[in-house]
C-alpha positions as CSV (number, residue, x, y, z in Angstrom):
1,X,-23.2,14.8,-12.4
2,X,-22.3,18.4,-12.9
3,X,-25.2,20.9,-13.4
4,X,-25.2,23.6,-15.7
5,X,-27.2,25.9,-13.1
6,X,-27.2,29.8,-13.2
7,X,-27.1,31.8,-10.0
8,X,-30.6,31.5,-8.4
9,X,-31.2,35.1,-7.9
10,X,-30.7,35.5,-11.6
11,X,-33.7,33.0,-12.3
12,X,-35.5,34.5,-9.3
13,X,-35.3,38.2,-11.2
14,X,-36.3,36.6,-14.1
15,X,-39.0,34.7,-13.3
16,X,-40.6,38.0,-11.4
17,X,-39.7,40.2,-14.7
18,X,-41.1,37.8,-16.7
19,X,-44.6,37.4,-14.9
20,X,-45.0,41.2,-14.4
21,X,-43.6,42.2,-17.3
22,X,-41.7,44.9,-15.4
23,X,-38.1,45.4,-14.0
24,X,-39.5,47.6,-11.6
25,X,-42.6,45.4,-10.5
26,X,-40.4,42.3,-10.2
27,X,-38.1,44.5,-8.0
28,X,-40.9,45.6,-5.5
29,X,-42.0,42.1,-5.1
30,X,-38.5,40.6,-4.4
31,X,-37.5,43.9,-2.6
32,X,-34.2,45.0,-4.8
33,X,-34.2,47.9,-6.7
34,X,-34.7,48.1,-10.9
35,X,-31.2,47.8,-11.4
36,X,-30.3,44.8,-9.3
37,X,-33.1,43.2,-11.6
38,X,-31.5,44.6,-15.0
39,X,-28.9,43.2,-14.0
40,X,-29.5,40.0,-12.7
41,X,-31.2,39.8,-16.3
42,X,-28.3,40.9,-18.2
43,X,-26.3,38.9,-16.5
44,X,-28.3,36.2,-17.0
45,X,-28.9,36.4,-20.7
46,X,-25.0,36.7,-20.9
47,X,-24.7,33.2,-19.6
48,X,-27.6,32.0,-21.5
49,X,-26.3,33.4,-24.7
50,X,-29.5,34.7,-25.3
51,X,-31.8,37.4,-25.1
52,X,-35.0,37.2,-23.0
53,X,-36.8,40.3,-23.2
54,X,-37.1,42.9,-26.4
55,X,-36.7,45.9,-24.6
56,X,-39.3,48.6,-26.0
57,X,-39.4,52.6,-24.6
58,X,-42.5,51.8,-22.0
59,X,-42.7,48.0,-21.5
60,X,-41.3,44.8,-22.0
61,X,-42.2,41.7,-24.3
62,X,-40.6,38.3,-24.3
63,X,-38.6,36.7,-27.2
64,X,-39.4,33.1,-28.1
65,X,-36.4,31.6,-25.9
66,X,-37.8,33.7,-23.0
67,X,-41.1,32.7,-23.3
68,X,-40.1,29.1,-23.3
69,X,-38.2,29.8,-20.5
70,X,-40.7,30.8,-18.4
71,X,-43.2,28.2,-18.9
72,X,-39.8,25.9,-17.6
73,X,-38.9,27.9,-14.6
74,X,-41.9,29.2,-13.3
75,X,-43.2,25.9,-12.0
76,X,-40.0,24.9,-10.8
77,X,-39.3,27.8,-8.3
78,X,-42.7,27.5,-7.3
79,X,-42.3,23.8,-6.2
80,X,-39.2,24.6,-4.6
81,X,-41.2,27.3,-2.4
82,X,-43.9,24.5,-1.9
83,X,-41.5,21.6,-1.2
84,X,-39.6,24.1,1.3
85,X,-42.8,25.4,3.1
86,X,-43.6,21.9,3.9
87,X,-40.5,20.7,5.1
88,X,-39.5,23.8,7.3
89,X,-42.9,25.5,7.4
90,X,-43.6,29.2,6.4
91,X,-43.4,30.4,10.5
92,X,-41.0,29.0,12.3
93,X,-41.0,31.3,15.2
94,X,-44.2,28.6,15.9
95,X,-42.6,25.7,15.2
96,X,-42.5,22.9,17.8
97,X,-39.8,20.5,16.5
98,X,-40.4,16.9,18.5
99,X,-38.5,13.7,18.7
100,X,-39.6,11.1,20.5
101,X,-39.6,7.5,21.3
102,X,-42.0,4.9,18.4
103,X,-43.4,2.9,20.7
104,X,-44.0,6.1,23.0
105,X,-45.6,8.5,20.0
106,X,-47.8,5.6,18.7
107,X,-49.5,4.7,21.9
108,X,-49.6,7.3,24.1
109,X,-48.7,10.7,22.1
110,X,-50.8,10.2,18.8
111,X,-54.5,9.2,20.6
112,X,-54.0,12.5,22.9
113,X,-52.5,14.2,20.7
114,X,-56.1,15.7,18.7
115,X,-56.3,17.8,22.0
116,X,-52.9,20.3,22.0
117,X,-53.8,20.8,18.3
118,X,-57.1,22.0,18.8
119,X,-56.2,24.2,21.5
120,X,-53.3,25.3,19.8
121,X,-53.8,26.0,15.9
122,X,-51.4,28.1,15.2
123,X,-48.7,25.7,16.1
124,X,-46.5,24.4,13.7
125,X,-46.0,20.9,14.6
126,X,-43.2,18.3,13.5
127,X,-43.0,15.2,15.5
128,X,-39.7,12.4,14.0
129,X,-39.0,9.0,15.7
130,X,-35.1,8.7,15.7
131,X,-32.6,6.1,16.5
132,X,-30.5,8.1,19.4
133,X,-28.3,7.2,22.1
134,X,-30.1,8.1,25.0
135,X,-29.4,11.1,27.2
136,X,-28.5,13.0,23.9
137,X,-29.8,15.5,22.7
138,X,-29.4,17.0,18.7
139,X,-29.5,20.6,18.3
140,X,-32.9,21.3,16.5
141,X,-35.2,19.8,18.8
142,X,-37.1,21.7,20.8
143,X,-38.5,18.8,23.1
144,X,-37.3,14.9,23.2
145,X,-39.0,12.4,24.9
146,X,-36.9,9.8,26.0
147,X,-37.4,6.7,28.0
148,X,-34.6,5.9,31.6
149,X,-33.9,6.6,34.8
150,X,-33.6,10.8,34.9
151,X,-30.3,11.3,35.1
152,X,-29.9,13.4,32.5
153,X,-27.1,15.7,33.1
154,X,-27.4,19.4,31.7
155,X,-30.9,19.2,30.5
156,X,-34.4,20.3,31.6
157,X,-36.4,17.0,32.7
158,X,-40.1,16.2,33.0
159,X,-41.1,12.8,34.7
160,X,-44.3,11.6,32.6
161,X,-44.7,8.1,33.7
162,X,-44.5,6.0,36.6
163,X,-44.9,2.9,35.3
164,X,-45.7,-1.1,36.1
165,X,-44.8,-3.7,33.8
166,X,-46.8,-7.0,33.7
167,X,-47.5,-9.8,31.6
168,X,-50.2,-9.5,28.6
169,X,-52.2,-11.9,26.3
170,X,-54.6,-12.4,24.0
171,X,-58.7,-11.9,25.9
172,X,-59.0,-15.7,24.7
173,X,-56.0,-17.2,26.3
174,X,-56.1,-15.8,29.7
175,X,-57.0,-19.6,31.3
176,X,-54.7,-21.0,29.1
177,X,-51.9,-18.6,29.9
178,X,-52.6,-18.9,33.8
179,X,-52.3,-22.5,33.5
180,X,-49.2,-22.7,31.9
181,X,-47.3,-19.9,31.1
182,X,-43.7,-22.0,30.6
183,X,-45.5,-23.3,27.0
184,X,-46.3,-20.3,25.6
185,X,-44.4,-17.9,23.3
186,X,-42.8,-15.0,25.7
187,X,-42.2,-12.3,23.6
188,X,-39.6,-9.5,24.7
189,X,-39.1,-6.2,24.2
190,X,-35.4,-5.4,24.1
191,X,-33.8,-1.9,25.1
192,X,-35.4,-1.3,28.8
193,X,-33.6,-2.6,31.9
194,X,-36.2,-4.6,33.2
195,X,-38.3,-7.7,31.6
196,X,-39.3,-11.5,31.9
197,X,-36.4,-12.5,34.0
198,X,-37.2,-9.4,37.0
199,X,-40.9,-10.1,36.6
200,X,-40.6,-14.0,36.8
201,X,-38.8,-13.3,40.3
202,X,-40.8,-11.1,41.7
203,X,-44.0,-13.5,41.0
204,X,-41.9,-16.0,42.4
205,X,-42.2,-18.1,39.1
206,X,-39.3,-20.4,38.4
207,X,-40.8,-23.4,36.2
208,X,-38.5,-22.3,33.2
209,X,-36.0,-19.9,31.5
210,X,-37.1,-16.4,31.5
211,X,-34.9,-15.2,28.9
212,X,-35.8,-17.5,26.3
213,X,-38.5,-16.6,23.8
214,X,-38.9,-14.3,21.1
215,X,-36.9,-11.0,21.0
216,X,-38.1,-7.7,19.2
217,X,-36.9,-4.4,19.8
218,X,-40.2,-2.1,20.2
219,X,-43.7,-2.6,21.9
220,X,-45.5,-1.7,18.9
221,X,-44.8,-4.9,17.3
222,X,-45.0,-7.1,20.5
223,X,-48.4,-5.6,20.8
224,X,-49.2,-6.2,17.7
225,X,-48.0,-10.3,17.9
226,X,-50.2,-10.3,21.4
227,X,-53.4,-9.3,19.9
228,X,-52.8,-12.0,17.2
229,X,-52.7,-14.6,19.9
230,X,-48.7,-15.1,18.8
231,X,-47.6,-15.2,22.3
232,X,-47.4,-13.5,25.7
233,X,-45.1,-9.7,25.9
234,X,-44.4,-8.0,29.2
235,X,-45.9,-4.4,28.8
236,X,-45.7,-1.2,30.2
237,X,-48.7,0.3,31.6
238,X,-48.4,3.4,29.8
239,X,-47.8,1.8,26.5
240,X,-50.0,-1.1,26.8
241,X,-53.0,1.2,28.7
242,X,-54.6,2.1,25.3
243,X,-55.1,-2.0,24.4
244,X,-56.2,-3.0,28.0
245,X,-59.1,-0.2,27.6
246,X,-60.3,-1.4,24.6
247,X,-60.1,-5.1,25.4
248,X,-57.6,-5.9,22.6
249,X,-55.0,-7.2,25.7
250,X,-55.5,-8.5,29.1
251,X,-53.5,-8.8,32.3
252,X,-53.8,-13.3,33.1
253,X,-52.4,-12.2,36.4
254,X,-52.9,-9.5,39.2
255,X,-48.7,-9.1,39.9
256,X,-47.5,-5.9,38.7
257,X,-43.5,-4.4,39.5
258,X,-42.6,-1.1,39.3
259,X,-40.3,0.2,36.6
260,X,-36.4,2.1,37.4
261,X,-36.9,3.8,33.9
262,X,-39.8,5.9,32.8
263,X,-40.5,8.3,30.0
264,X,-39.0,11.9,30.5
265,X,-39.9,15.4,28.4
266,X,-36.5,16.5,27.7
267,X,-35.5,19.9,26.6
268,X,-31.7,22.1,26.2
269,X,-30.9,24.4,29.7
270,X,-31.2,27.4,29.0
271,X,-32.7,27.5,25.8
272,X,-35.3,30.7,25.1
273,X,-38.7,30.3,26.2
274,X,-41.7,30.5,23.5
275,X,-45.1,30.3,23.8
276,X,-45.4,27.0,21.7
277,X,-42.8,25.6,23.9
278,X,-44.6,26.3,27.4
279,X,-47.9,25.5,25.6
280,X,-46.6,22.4,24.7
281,X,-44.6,21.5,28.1
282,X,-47.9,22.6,29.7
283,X,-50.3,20.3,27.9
284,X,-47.8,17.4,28.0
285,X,-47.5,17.9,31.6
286,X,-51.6,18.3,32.4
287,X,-52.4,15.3,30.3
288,X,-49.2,12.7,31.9
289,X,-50.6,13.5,35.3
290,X,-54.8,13.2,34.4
291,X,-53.1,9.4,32.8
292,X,-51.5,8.5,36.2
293,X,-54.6,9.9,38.1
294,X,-56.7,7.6,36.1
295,X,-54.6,4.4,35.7
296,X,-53.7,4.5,39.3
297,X,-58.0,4.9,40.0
298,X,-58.2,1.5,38.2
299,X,-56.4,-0.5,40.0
């Protein structure tokens, strides 16, 4: 549909003039002189095909259509300024632009996350959970946090797990599980390189198919089918650690194998440092290794 739209500095002029009542005041505030505002109103009532303003020797009065007018566009540009503020922020010089990983920002990021903002108010924050090819990076991100091996050519890299991957169930079901786990429902969590069929072999259990079962394509969801009592997922420890705290999952057996892919803090070589960027590689840093120090204690 085409818009019959004037120029937005002409509105912006206007709007200014017609709150202040002045050409001079609405200059000052939107840093032009008087005359780029007379103009921009003149110009503006020439497309209108109206006047706006009665022009008297010392001041300035609206006419009906500009007063009606106003009342329209005055609201407008100021939910434009609102609706841009919160989508781009008023400072971006502090703005800490994040994509990372779903299953990764639900259940590790999010419950730690309480602590960088407290230490770090002035930090404008904006986290997004995209669907990437991995190793890829989009310009406007100042981190990415990524899940694979490391070999991330041409960009800054942070290791931030070392994980173990292991079976998982329901608290009720761990006997039932351990007695036979070739009836229950395996669910699995497609995308990472290992899964039933590596862990199967190295427990040396071969009493049925390992790929068969359910398939989903994040751990928040398999999670959420475990605590149910749906079925049986093979977690990572840093996603499922959260859950096995509070009880919600168990481990029905001791046999734990190492992961080739981790999560990784991303970030572009040789892009400017900030201070929210090192305050948030810092924190990220400091509170991957106190996890690793602590899961590592529990075993």
């Amino acid at each position: 549909m085409k818009r019959r739209l004037p120029p937005l500095n002409w509105l912006r002029s206007f709007e200014a003039a017609a709150r202040l009542l002045s050409f001079t005041a609405a200059g000052e505030e939107l840093h032009l002189t008087q005359a780029a505002v007379s103009q921009h109103i003149k110009s503006l009532e020439q497309y209108l095909g109206s006047p706006l303003f009665i022009r008297l020797p010392r001041s300035l009065r609206l006419t009906d259509h500009g007063r009606s007018y106003q009342q329209r566009i005055e609201p407008t540009l100021n939910q434009l300024a609102s609706d841009t503020d919160e989508i781009f922020g008023r400072n971006t010089r502090n703005q800490l632009v994040i994509r990372v990983n779903a299953a990764f920002s639900v259940l590790w990021l999010a419950p730690r996350l309480t602590r960088f903002i407290v230490a770090n108010p002035g930090i404008d924050l904006r986290i997004n959970n995209p669907v990437w090819a991995l190793g890829e990076m989009d310009e406007g991100a100042d981190f990415e946090i990524q899940y694979g091996r490391g070999d991330w050519p041409g960009l800054n890299i942070t290791q931030l797990t070392w994980d173990e991957m292991f079976p998982v169930c329901h608290p009720d079901y761990v006997a039932q599980v351990r007695d036979g786990l070739e009836n229950e429902l395996r669910i699995h969590v497609m995308g990472y390189r290992e899964g039933w069929a590596d862990w199967c072999r190295m427990a040396g259990v071969n009493n049925f198919d390992p790929t068969e079962g359910m398939k989903c394509d994040n751990s928040i969801m398999a999670f959420e089918m475990v605590i149910k009592g749906t079925g049986v997922a093979i977690a990572r420890e840093s996603l499922a650690n959260r859950h096995l705290e509070q009880g919600t999952m168990v481990k029905p057996f001791e046999q734990t194998l190492t992961t080739s892919q981790n999560f990784y803090l991303l970030s572009p070589s040789g892009a400017p440092e900030t201070s929210a960027r090192t305050a948030f590689r810092s924190w990220i840093s400091d509170e991957a290794a106190t996890f690793q120090k602590t899961s590592n204690l529990g075993q």
